[in-house]
C-alpha positions as CSV (number, residue, x, y, z in Angstrom):
1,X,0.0,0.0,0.0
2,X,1.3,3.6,-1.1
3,X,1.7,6.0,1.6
4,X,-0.8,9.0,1.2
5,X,1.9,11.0,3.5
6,X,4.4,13.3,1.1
7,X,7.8,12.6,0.9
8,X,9.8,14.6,3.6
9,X,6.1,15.7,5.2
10,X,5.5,14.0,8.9
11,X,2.0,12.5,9.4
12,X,-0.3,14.8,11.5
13,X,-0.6,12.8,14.8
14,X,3.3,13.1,14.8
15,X,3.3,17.1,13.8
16,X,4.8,19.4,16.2
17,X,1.6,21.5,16.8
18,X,3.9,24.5,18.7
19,X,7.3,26.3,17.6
20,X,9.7,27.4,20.3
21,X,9.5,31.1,18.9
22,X,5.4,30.9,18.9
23,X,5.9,29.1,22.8
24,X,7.9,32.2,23.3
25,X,5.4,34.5,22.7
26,X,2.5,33.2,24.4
27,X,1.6,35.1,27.4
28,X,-1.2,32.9,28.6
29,X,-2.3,29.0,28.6
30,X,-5.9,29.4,28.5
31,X,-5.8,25.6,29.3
32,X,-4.2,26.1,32.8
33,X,-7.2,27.2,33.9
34,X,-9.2,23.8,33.1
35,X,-6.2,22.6,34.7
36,X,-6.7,24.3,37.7
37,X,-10.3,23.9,37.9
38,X,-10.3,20.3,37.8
39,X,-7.2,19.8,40.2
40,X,-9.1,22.0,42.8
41,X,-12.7,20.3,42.2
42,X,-11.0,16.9,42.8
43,X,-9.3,17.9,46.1
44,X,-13.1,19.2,47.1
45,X,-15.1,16.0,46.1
46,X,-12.1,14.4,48.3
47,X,-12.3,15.5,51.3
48,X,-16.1,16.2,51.4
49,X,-17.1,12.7,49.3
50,X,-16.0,10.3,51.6
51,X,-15.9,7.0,50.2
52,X,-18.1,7.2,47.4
53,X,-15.6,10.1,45.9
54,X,-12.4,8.0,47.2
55,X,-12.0,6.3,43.6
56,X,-10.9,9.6,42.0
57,X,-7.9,9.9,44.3
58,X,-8.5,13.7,44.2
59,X,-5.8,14.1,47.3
60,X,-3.4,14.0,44.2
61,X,-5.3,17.3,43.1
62,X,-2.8,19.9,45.0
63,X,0.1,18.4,42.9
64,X,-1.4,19.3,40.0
65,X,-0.9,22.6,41.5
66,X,2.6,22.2,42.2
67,X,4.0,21.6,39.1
68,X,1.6,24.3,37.2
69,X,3.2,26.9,39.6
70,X,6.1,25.5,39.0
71,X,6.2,26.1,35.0
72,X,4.4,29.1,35.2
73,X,6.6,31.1,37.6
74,X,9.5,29.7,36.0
75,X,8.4,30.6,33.0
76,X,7.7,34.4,34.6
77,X,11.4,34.6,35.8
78,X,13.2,33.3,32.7
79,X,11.2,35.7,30.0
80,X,11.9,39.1,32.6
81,X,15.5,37.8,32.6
82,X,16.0,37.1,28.9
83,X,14.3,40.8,28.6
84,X,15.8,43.0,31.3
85,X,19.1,40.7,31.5
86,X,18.2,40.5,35.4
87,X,15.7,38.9,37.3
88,X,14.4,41.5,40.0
89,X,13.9,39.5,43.4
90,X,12.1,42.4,44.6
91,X,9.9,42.7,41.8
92,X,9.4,39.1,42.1
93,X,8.4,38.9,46.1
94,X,6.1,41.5,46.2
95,X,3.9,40.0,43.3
96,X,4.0,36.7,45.1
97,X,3.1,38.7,48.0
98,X,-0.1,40.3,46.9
99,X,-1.5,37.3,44.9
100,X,-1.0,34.4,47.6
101,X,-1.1,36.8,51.5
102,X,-4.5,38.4,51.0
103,X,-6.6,36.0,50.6
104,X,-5.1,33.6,52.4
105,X,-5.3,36.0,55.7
106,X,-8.9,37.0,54.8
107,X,-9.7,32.8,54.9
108,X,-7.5,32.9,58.2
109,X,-9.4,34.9,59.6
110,X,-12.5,33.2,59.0
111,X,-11.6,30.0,60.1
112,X,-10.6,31.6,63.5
113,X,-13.9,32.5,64.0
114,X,-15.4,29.6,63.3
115,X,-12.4,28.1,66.0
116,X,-13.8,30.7,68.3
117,X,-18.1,29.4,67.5
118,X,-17.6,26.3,66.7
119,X,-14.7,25.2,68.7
120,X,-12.6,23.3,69.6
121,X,-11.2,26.6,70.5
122,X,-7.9,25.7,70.6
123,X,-4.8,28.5,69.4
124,X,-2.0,26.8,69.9
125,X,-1.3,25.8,66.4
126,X,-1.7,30.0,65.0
127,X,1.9,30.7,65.0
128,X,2.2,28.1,62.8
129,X,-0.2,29.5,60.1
130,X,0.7,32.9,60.1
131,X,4.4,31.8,59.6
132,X,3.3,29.1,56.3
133,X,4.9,26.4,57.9
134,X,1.5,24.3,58.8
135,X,3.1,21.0,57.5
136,X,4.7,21.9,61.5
137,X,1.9,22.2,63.0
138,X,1.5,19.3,65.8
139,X,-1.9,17.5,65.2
140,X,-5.2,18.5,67.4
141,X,-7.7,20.2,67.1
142,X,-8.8,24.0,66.4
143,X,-7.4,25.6,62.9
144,X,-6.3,22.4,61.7
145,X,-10.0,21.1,61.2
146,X,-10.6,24.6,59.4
147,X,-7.7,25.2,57.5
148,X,-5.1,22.3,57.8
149,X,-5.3,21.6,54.1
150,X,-3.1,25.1,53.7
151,X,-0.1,23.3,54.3
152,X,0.1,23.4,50.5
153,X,0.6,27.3,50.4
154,X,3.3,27.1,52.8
155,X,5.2,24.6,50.6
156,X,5.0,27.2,47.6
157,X,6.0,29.9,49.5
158,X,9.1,28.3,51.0
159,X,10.1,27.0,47.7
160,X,10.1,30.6,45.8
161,X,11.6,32.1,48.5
162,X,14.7,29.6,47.6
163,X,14.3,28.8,43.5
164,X,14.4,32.2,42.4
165,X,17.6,33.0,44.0
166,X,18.9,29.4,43.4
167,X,18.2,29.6,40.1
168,X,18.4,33.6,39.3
169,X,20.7,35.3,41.1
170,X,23.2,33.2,43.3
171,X,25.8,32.4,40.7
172,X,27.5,34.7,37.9
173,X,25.8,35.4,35.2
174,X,28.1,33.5,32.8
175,X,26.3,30.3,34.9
176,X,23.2,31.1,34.5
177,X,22.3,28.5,31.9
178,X,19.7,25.9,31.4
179,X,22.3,22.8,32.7
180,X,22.8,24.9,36.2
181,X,19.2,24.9,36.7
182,X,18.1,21.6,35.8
183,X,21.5,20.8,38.3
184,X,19.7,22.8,41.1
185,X,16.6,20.5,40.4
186,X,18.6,17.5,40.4
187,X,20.1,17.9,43.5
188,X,16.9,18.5,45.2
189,X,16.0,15.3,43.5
190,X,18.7,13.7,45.5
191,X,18.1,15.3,48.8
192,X,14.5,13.6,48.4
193,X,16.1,10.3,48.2
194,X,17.1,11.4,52.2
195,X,14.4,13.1,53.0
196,X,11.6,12.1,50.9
197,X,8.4,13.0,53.4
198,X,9.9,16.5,53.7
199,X,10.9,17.0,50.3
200,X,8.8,15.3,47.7
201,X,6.6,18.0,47.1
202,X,9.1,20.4,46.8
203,X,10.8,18.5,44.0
204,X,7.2,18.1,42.5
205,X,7.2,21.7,42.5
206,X,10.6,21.5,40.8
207,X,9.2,19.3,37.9
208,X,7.0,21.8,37.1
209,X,10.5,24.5,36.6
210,X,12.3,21.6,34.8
211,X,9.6,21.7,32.2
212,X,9.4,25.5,31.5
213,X,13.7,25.5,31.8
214,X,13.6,23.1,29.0
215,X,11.0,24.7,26.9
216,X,12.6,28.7,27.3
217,X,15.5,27.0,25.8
218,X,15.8,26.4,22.2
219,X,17.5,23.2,22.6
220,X,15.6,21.8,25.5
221,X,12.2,22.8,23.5
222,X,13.8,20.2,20.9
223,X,13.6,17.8,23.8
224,X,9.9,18.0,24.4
225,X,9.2,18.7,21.2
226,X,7.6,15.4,20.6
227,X,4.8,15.7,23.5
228,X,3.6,18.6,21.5
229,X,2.5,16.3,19.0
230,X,-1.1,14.9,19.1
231,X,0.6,11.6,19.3
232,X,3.0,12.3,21.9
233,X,0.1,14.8,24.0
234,X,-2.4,12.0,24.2
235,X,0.4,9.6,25.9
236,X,1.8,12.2,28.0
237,X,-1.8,12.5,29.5
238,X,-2.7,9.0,29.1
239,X,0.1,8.8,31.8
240,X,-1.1,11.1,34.1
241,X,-4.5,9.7,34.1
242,X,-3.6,6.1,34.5
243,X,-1.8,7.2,37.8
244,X,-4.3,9.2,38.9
245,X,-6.5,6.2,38.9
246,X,-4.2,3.7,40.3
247,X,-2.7,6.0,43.0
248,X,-4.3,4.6,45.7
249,X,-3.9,0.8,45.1
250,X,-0.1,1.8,44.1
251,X,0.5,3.5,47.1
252,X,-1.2,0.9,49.3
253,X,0.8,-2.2,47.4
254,X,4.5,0.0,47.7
255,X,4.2,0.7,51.3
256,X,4.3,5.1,50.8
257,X,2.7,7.5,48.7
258,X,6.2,9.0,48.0
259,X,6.6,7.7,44.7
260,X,3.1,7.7,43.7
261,X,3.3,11.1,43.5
262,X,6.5,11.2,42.5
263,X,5.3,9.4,39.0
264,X,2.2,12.0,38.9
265,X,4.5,14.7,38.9
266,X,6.7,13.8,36.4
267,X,3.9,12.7,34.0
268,X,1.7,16.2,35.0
269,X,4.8,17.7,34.0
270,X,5.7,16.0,30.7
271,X,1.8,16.7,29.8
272,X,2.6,20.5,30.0
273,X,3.9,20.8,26.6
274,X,0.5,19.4,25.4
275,X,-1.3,21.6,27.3
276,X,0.6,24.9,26.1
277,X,-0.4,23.8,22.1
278,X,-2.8,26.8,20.9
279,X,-4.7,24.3,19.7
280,X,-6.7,20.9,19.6
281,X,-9.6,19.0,21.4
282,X,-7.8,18.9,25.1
283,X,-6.9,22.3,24.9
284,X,-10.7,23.8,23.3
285,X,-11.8,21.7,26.1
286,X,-9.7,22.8,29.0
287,X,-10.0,26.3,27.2
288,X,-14.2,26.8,28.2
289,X,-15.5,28.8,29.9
290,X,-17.1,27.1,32.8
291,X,-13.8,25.9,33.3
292,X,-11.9,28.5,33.1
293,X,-14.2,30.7,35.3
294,X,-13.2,28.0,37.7
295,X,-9.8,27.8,37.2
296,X,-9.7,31.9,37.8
297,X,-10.8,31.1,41.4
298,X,-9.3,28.0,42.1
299,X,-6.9,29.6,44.5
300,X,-9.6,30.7,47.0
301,X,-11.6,27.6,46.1
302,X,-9.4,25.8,47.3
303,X,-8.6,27.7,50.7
304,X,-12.3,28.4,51.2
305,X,-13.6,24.4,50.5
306,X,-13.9,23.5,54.8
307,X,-15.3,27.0,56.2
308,X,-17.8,26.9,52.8
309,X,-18.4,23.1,53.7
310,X,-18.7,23.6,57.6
311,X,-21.2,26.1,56.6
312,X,-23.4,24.0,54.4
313,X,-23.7,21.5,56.5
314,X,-24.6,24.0,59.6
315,X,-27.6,25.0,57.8
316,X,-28.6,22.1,55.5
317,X,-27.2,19.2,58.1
318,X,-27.0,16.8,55.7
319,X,-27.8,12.9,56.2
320,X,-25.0,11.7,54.9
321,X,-21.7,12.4,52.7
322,X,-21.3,11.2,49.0
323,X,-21.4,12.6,45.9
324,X,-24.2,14.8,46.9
325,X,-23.0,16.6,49.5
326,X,-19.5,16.5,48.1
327,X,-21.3,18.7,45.3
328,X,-23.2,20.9,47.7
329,X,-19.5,21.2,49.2
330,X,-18.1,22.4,45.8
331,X,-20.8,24.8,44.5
332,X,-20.7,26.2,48.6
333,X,-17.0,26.6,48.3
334,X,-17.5,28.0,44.7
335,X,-19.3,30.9,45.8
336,X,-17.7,31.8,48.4
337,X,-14.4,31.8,46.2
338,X,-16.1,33.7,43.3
339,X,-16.3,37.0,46.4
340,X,-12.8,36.3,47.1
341,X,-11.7,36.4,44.1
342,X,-13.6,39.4,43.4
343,X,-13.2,41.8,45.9
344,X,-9.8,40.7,47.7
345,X,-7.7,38.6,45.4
346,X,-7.7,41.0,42.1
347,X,-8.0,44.1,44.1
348,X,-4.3,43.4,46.0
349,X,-3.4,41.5,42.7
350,X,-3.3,45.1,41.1
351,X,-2.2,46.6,44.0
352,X,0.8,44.5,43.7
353,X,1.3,45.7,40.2
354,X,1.5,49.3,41.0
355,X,4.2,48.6,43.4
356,X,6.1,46.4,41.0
357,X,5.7,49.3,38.3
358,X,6.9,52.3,41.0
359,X,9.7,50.0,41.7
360,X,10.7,49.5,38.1
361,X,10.6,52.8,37.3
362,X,12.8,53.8,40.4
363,X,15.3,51.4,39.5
364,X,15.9,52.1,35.9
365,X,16.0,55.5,36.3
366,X,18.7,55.1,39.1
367,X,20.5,53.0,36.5
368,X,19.8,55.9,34.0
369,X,17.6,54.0,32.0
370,X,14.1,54.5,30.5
371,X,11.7,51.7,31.2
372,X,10.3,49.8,28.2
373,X,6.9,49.8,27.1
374,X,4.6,47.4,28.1
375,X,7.6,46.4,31.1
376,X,5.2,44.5,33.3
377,X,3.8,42.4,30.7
378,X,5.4,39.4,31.8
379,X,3.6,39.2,34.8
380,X,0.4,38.7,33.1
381,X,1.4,34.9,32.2
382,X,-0.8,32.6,33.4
């Protein structure tokens, strides 16, 4: 049989669907927010589902997370670097600062009242919130039955607070090259091997910066290049999914959830490139609008699920947990998010701009330089 394929043309489930200079270019994934939506819908129907939700193994949801944030701010430094030739650390901390404190403060302070109504009313474990390091926090009751799932945002923080100086500023400049930051990843890699409770979501975290180190580069984009493909996109996430359904059983047959999600994070992160493709049925689905409405508030979704679930079931008491009231937890939680996200998330967010642009403008002028057009632009990835 003659090949209906030209000669030198490559069949289209093997065709690159992305360049590196369109990738380079892009200044949002409009299939992150699916993304997001679904990771934080699966970590609700978890913990409000009980056994009937257990199947989905939605506690894997918050590593989605992880390696997201981990392309995306990557992605954020290296573009501001390859355009200013610096990576402002300032600049850089007061963004995080006004997208992840202000609502997570405002939720804080919510579930301390509900400590204080609802009880137990028990303190003890405060310092440990207001200083992100709940993964601390000795177990018992009072915040932890509130807001013990923002361990999470603690992890994040700690880990920017170290990549970006890692990574961006802590060797010469002359260093500063794609093999030095895959060898910061890599070593965190083999810390993990010593201290894998404390550091296995960190280096998930780091999967997520490997990803977006190799695809800012030109040679490293040749890497992935493949997973781009409709070919290589549907195995990447063929991957991911089997995982995510045999997580538990996995888990439960090794001994440890360590490498469980260990193997989710690497295949969430090799599915990236697929998910970055301007194009095709798993990004126009990922890419509508339910979904990305969704994915817009997924950050106070998910910091707002218990006190929006408490709540629910304070005035509805329901019989029983399942499916249903894991739903009634999730459109609770839902609109409770959607006023977060309203009126304190994208208020500070711009506030944080501002900031960012007095700064810029202060510090290229003190270098005697005019700021370019358009200068915090590379913020707006997403």
């Amino acid at each position: 049989m003659m090949s209906t394929t030209s000669p030198g043309r490559v069949a289209r489930p093997f065709r690159p669907r992305l360049e590196h200079s369109r990738f380079l270019t892009e200044r949002h994934f409009g299939a992150f927010d699916g993304v997001r939506a679904i990771a934080a819908a699966m970590v609700v129907l978890f913990h409000f589902g009980g056994a009937a939700t257990a199947p989905i193994n939605g506690w894997l949801g918050v590593h989605l997370f992880f390696v997201l944030s981990g392309f995306l701010i990557t992605t954020l430094l290296l573009r501001e670097e390859a355009r200013r030739a610096r990576v402002s650390l300032v600049e850089f901390w007061i963004r995080r600062l006004f997208r992840i404190v202000p609502a997570y403060a405002v939720v804080l302070a919510i579930a301390l009242v509900f400590v204080a109504r609802l009880g137990p009313a028990d303190y003890s474990s405060l310092p440990y919130y207001l200083s992100f390091s709940v993964e601390w926090a000795p177990p018992g009751p009072g915040l932890g039955a509130y807001y013990g799932h923002a361990w999470t945002i603690g992890i994040e923080q700690k880990f920017y607070l170290i990549w970006p100086v890692m990574a961006f500023v802590a060797v010469p400049v002359a260093f500063r090259r794609p093999a030095w930051r895959l060898g910061v990843i890599t070593g965190l890699g083999f810390a993990t091997i010593w201290f894998p409770g404390v550091l296995v979501h960190y280096l998930v975290i780091g999967f997520g910066c490997a990803i977006a180190v190799l695809m800012n580069s030109r040679r490293g984009f040749a890497v992935v290049r493949p997973l781009t493909t409709p070919v290589g996109g549907a195995a990447a996430l063929s991957a991911l999914i089997v995982v995510q359904i045999v997580a538990r059983s996995a888990a439960d047959s090794l001994g440890s959830e360590v490498p469980v999600v260990l193997a989710y994070g690497a295949c969430a992160a090799l599915a990236i490139p697929g998910f970055v493709v301007p194009s095709g049925f798993v990004t126009a689905v990922l890419s509508a609008a339910p979904l990305r409405w969704i994915g817009a508030r997924s950050y106070s979704l998910y910091l707002i699920q218990t006190v929006a679930a408490v709540t629910v079931g304070q005035v509805i008491r329901p019989a029983h947990i399942g499916w249903g009231g894991a739903l009634v937890a999730l459109a609770a939680s839902l609109l409770a998010a959607d006023l977060i996200y309203r009126y304190v998330e994208q208020p500070m967010i711009r506030v944080g701009k501002r900031l960012v642009g007095r700064h810029r403008e202060r510090s290229e002028r003190d270098r005697g330089l005019t700021s370019e057009p358009g200068g915090g632009a590379v913020s707006e990835i997403g």
